[in-house]
Structures are given as structure tokens and as C-alpha cells.
RODO-2510 file (C-alpha; in nm, 4 decimals, decimal comma):
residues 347
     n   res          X          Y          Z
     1     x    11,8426     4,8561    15,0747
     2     x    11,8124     5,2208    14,8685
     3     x    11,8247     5,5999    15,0270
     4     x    11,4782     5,6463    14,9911
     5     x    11,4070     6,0066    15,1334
     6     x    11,5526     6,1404    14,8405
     7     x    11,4648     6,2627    14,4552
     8     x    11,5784     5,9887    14,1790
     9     x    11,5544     6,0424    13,8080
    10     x    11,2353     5,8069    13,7501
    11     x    11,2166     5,8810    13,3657
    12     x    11,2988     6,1498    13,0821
    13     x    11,0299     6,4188    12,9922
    14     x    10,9571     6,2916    12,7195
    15     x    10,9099     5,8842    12,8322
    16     x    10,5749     6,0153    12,9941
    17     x    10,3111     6,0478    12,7775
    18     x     9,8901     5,9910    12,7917
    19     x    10,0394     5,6349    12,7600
    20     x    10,1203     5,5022    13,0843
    21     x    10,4190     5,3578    13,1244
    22     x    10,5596     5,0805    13,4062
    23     x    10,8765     5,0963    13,5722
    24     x    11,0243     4,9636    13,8996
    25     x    11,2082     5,2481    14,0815
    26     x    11,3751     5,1265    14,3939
    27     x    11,2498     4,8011    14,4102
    28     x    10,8981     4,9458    14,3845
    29     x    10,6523     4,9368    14,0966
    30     x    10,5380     5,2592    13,9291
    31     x    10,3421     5,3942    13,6941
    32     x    10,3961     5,7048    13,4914
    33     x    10,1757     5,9123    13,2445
    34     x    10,0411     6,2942    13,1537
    35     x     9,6983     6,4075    13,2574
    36     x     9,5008     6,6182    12,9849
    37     x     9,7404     6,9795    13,0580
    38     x    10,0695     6,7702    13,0441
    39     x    10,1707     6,6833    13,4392
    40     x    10,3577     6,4055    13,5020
    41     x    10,1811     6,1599    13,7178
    42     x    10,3712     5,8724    13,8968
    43     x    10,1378     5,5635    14,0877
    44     x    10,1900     5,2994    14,2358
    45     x    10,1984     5,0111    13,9325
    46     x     9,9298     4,7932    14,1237
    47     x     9,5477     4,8113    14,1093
    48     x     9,4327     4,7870    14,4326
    49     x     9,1875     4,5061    14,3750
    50     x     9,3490     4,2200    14,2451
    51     x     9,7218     4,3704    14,1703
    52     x     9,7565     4,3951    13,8001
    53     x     9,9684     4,6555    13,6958
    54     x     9,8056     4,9899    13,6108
    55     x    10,0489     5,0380    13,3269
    56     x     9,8792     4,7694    13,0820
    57     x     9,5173     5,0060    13,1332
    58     x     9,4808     5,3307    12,9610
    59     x     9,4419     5,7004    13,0574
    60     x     9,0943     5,8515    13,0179
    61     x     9,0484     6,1842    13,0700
    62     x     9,2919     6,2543    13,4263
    63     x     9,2650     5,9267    13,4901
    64     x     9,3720     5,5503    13,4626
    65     x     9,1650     5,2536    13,4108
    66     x     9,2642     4,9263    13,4956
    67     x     9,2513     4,6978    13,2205
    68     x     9,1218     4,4012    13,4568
    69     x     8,8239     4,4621    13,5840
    70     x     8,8136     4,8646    13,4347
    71     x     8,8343     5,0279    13,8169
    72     x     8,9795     5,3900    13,7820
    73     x     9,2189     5,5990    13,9658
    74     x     9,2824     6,0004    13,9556
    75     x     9,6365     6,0978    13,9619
    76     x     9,6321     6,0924    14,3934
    77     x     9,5865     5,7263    14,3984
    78     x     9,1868     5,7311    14,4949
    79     x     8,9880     5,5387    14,3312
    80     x     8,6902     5,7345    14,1778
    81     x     8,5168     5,4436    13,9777
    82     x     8,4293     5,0961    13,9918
    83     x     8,1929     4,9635    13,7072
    84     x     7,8602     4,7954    13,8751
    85     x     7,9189     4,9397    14,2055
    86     x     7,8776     5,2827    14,3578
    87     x     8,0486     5,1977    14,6718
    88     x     8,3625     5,2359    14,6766
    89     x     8,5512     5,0838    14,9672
    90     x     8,7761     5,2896    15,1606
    91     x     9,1332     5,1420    15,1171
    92     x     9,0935     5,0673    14,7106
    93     x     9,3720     5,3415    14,6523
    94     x     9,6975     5,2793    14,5264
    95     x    10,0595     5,5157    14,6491
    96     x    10,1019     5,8326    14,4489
    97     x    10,4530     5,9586    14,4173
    98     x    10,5406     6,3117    14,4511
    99     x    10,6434     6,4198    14,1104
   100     x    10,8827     6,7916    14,0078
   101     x    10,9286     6,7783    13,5935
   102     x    11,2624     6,9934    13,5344
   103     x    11,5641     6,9823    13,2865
   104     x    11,4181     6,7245    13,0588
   105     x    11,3636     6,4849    13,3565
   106     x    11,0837     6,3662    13,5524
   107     x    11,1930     6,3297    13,9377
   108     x    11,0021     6,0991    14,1298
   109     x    11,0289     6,1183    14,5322
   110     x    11,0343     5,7410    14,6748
   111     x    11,0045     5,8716    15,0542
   112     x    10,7158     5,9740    15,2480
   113     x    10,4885     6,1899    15,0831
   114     x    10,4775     6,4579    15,3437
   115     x    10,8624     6,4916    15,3417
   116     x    10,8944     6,5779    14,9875
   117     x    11,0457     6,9343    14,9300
   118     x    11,0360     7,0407    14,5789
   119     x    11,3340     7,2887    14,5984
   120     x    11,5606     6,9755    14,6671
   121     x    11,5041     6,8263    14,3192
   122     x    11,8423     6,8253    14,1457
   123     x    11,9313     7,1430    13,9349
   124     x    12,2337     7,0736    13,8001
   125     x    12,0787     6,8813    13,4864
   126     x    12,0347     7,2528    13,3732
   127     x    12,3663     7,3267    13,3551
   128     x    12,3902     7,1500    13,0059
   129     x    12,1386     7,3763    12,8326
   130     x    12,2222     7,6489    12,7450
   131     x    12,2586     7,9106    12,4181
   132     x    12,5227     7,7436    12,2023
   133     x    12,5646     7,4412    12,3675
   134     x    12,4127     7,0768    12,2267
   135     x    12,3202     6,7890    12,4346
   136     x    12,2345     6,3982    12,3591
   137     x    12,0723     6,1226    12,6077
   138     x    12,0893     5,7656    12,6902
   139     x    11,8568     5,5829    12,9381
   140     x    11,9557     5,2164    12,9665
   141     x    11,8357     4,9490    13,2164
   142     x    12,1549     4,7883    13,3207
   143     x    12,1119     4,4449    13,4998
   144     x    12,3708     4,5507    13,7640
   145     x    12,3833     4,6827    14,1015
   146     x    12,3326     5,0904    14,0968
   147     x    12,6784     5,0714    14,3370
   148     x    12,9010     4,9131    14,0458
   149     x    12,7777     5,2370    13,8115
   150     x    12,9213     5,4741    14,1309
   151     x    13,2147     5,2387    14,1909
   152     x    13,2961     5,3255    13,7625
   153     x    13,2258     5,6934    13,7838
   154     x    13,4981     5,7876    14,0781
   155     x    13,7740     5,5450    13,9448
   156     x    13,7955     5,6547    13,5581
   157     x    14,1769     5,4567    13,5546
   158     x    13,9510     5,1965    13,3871
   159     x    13,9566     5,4636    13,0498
   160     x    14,2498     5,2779    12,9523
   161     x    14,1275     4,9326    12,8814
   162     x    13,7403     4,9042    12,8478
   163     x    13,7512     5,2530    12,6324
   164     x    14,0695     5,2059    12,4833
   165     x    13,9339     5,2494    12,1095
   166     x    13,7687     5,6071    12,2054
   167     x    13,8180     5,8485    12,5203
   168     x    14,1054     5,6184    12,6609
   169     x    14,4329     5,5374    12,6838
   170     x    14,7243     5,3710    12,8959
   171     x    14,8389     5,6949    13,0388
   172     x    14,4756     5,7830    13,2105
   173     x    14,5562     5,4665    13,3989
   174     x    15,0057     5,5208    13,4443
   175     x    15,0269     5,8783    13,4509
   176     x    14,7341     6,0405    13,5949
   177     x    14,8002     6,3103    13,9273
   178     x    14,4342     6,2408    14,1157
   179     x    14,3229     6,4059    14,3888
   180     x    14,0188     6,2712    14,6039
   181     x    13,8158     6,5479    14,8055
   182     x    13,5251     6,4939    15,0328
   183     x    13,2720     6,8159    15,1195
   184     x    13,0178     6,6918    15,3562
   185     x    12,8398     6,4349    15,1895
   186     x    13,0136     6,5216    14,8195
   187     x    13,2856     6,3272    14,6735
   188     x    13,5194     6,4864    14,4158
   189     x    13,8171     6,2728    14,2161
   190     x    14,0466     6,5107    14,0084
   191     x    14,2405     6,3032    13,7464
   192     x    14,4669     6,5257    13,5636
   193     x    14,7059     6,3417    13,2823
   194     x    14,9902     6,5703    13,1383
   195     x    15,1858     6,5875    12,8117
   196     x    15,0554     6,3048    12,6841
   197     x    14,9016     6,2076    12,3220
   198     x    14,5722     6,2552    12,2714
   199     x    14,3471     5,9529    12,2827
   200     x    14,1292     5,8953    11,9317
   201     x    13,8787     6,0772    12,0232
   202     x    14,0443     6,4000    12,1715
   203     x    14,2588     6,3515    11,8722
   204     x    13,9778     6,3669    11,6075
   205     x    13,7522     6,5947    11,7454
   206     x    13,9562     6,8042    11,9610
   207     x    14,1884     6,8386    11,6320
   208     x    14,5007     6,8192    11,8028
   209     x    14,8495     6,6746    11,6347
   210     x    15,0825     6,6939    11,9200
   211     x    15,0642     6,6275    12,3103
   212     x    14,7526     6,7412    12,5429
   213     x    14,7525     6,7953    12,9131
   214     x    14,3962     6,6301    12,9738
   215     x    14,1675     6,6204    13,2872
   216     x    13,8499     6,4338    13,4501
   217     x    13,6880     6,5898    13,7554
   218     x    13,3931     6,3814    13,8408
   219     x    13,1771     6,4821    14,1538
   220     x    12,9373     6,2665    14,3204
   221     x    12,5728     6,3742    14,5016
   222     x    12,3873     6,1687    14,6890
   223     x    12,1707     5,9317    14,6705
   224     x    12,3268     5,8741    14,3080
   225     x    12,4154     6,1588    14,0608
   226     x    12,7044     6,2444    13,9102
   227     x    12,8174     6,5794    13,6877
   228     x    13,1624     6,4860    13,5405
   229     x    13,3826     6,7171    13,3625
   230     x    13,6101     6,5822    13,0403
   231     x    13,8930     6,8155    12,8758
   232     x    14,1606     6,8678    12,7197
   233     x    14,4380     7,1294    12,6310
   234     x    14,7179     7,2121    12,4444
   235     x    14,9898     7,0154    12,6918
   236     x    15,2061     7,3563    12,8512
   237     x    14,9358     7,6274    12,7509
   238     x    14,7637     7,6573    13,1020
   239     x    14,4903     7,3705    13,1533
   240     x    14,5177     7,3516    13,5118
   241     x    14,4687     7,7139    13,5441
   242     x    14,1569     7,7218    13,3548
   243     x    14,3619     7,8265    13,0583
   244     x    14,4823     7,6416    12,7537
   245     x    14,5142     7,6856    12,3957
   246     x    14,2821     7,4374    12,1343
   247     x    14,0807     7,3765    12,4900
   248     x    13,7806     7,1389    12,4401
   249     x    13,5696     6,9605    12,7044
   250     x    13,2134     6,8643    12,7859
   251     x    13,0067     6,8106    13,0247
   252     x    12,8377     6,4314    13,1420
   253     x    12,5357     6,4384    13,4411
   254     x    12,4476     6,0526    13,5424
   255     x    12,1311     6,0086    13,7284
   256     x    12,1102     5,6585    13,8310
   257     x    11,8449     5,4881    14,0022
   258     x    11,8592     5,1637    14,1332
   259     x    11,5391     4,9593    13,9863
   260     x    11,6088     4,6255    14,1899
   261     x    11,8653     4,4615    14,4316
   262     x    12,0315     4,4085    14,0553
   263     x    11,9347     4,6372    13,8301
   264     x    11,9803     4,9774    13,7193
   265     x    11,8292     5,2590    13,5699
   266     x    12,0979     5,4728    13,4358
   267     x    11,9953     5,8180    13,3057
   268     x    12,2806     5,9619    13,0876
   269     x    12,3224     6,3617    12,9748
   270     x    12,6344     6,5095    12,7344
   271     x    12,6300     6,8550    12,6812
   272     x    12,9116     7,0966    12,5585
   273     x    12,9495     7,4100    12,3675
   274     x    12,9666     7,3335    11,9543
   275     x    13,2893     7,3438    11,8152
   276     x    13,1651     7,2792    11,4383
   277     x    12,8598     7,3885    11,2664
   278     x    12,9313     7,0108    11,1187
   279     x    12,6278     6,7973    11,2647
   280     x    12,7701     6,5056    11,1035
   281     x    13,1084     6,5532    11,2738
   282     x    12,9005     6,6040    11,6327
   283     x    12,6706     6,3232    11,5664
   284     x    13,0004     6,0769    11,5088
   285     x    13,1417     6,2167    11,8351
   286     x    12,7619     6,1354    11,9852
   287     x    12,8027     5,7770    11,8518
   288     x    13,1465     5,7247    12,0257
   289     x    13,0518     5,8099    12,3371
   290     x    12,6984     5,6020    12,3225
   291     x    12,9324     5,3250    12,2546
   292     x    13,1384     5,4164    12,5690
   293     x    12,8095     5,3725    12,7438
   294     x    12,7598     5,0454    12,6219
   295     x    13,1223     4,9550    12,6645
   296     x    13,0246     5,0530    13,0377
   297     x    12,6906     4,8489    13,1193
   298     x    12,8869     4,5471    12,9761
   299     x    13,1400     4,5609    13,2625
   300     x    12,8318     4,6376    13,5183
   301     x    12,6163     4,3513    13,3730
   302     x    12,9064     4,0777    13,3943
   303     x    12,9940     4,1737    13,7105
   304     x    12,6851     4,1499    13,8610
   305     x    12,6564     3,7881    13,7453
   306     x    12,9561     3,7051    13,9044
   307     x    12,8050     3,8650    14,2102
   308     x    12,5030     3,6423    14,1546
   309     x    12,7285     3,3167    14,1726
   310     x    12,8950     3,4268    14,4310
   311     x    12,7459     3,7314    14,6853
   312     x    13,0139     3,6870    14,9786
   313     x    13,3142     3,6915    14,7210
   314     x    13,5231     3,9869    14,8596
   315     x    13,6714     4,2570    14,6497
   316     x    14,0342     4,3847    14,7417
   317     x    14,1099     4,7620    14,6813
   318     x    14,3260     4,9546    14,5485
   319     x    14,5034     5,2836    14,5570
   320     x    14,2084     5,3780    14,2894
   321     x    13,9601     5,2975    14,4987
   322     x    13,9784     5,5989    14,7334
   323     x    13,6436     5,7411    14,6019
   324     x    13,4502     5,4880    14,5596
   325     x    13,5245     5,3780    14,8919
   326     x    13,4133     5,7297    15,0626
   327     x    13,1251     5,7202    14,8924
   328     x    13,0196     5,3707    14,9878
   329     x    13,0447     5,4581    15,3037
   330     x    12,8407     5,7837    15,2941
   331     x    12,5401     5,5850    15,1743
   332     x    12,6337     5,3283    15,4228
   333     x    12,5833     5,5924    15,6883
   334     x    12,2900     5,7571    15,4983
   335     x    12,1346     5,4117    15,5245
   336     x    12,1620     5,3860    15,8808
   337     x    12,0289     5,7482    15,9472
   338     x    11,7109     5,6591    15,7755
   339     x    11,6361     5,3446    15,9134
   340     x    11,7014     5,4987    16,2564
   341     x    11,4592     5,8118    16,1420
   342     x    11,1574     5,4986    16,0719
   343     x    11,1915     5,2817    16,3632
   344     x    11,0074     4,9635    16,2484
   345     x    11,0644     5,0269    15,8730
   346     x    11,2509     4,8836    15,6116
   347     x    11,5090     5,1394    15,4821
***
């Protein structure tokens, strides 16, 4: 079951092009592509007369052509042309997806049509560009359950072993003072790690040579988004205040959208001010954290097939778990709401 009544990253700007392109958001199939002045379209991935997906046509003109039988649909669904046939029967039309192209993402809204609002479509993406700042991307399909990806963003402890070569160490996991907040639907975890030595990467780009006070405050928005702030200070010089000497940070915003009951697509923005006029130095701090990515959807992906031999195999928590837990259960909740909203319907 997926929050549905809500805006989900469905692809990046620049995924969508006059070549249509398939995707299953949300257990649904879609299809995405540009009409002649650029919108972003999003259809349902299924020609309405015998249910091959619109994404292996082509776009002609405003419009895609099924590659079947050549039947054509404008960007609301309709269907405006069927070769050999000037009737055209009232239900051949396929679901069109309210669509709001912002921040280098195209947000697709998987509820009813009618209750789309436009001024709900996440802003925060923004935040990362801005004069002097640089930003890098990563969209991966993880084969893994969109909650395991929430589960890994509010319980960073796990820095220490799966990113031990990079961003982590032992003391994220031993030393860290976090503090788990809830505002209304919101989760925030504040991880903050002091006097300790600085983990490769803070060491090498971050150019320190004695002990940092470091920090991780990641914040959670349903259905599934995620801005998460990384830093680091020289330890004693004020990092907690919103001070610090040799202070370096940047920003991470995670859009993830569940595709299936198993799989994930996982929409991934860095952005933080330049500290070098050295590309080469900022691409090789790119690289590392791509890799931490990957390092990531490896956990996700083998614990979903443990899942998959086993779906009633319980998980135990611990002290860690205090944020992934509230924000299970807001969804949980959200789920309910919803179904309770569409009497009849399938959340």
C-alpha cells in the first residue's frame, strides 16, 4: 500500500524528453515525455485498446502513438486518432497524471486528479541551487522496499560499518549525542559526534589534521523525502552554535518513490557551497559519495531478498530505531486516513 494523495519525484528534468519514457511509480505504469514547447507529460503506460505500453510508440507532434496498432493520445489521455476508423469510442482514453516541473525534477501526482494542488509540490529541492554552490545527482532503481531507504536515512549509526572507507567511522555509531524530534507529521534525528578524528573523507576534503566535532541532522517529509544536513568543525570552536572554525558541510535531498511492493526509485541531490576552485578535487569528493550510494542500495537490495524468503520474519529494535519507528507509524496512520477518505478503494 503507498500514500497516494501526495507529490512523488517521478523523474529528473532532464529524463523527459520527445522520447517517451516508461516507468512504474507506485505500483502504477507511466509514461513520461515533452510536447513540442517542452511540458512534461505523464500517462498512463497502457494503450487503451489492447494494453501495450505507450512508452515503446513515439511522440508526434503533442502527441503519442502507439506502436501496436498506431492509435494516438494528446497529453490528457483522449484518444484523438485511430487509423481506419473515425469513430472513436468513448472510454479509449488512458489516466493522465497531474504534472509541476521544478528544481530539476518532474513531480508527478498519483492521487485523484481533482485533488492535486500545485503549491504543495516540494520546494525544498531549491535549496541546493544557488550562486556559489555546486550540486551532483543519482537516480537509481533499488530492488528494495521504499521503507528500508527511510528506515537508513533516520538511523545514520550504520556510517560506521557499511561507509567505513568514506563518510564513516566507529564513533558515529559509540559516541554520537542524538536527539529525535517529531513536528506534526515531520521527523527530525540530530546526531552530533564530538572531538573525534575526522573520518577519510572529512579528513581529505574538509582538510583537517586534528579532531572535529561533526554533526548529521536528517529531517523527514512525508510521503518520502528527506533534506539531510552533513558537517563538520574544528572540535571546541563552536559547531553546535552554528559556529566553528575550518566548518564544512553539505547538503543531501532524497526523493524516493516507491515503484513496486519491492522496488524503489531513489532520487538523490548533493549540493554545498565550493570550497576549491579544484573541479578535480570536487569531482573525487562526487565519486565518494556516489559510492556511498551504492554502498547503500546494496544493504536495501539484500535485505529485501531476505524479506522475500521470509515476509513474517520480525525485526527487533533498538535504541537507534527511535525515528524510523515514528515515522513508520506516521505513514501507518497516513495510510489509514486515506483509505478511510475512499471508502471502497484501495489505498
Amino acid at each position: 500500500m503507498f500514500l497516494k494523495n501526495y507529490w512523488y519525484v517521478g523523474a529528473y528534468s532532464d529524463e523527459v524528453t520527445r522520447e517517451p519514457m516508461g516507468r512504474v511509480l507506485l505500483g502504477e505504469p507511466v509514461v513520461l515525455f515533452r510536447t513540442r514547447d517542452g511540458k512534461a507529460v505523464a500517462l498512463e503506460d497502457r494503450c487503451a485498446h489492447r494494453l501495450l505500453p505507450l512508452s515503446m510508440g513515439k511522440v508526434i507532434g503533442d502527441v503519442i502513438q502507439c506502436h501496436y496498432h498506431a492509435l494516438e493520445f494528446d497529453d490528457t489521455g483522449a484518444c484523438v486518432r485511430i487509423p481506419g476508423q473515425e469513430r472513436i469510442p468513448p472510454q479509449m482514453k488512458v489516466k493522465s497524471y497531474p504534472v509541476v516541473e521544478r528544481d530539476n525534477c518532474v513531480f508527478v501526482w498519483m492521487g485523484e486528479a481533482g485533488d492535486a494542488d500545485e503549491s504543495e509540490a516540494p520546494e525544498f529541492f531549491g535549496m541546493l541551487f544557488q550562486d556559489g554552490w555546486s550540486v551532483t545527482k543519482v537516480h537509481c532503481h533499488v530492488q528494495g522496499h521504499y521503507q528500508l531507504v527511510i528506515d537508513n536515512l533516520l538511523d545514520l549509526s550504520h556510517l560506521a560499518t557499511v561507509h567505513a572507507s568514506t563518510v564513516g567511522s566507529m564513533h558515529v555509531a559509540n559516541l554520537a549525542d542524538v536527539e529525535t524530534e517529531r513536528d506534526g507529521d515531520r521527523v527530525k534525528v540530530s546526531r552530533w559526534t564530538m572531538d573525534v578524528p575526522a573520518a577519510r573523507t572529512y579528513r581529505q576534503f574538509g582538510n583537517y589534521d586534528s579532531n572535529i566535532d561533526r554533526w548529521q541532522i536528517s529531517e523527514f517529509m512525508p510521503p518520502s523525502y528527506f533534506r539531510i544536513n552533513n558537517g563538520s568543525a574544528a572540535a571546541g570552536t563552536g559547531a553546535r552554535q552554528g559556529k566553528g572554525e575550518k566548518r564544512w558541510d553539505f547538503w543531501v535531498c532524497h526523493g524516493i518513490t516507491p515503484s513496486t511492493e519491492d522496488s524503489t526509485h531513489y532520487f538523490w541531490h548533493l549540493g554545498h557551497r565550493l570550497w576549491t576552485d579544484d573541479m578535480d578535487e570536487v569531482n573525487e569528493f562526487y565519486e565518494q559519495c556516489h559510492n556511498v550510494v551504492g554502498e547503500d542500495i546494496a544493504v536495501f537490495e539484500a535485505q529485501q531478498r531476505n524479506i522475500n524468503v521470509d515476509p513474517d520474519a520480525p525485526m527487533v529494535d533498538i535504541g537507534y530505531d527511535a525515528g524510523p519507528l515514528l515515522a513508520r507509524r506516521i505513514i501507518d496512520r497516513l495510510l489509514k486516513e486515506e483509505a478511510a477518505a475512499r471508502p471502497g478503494r484501495a489505498a
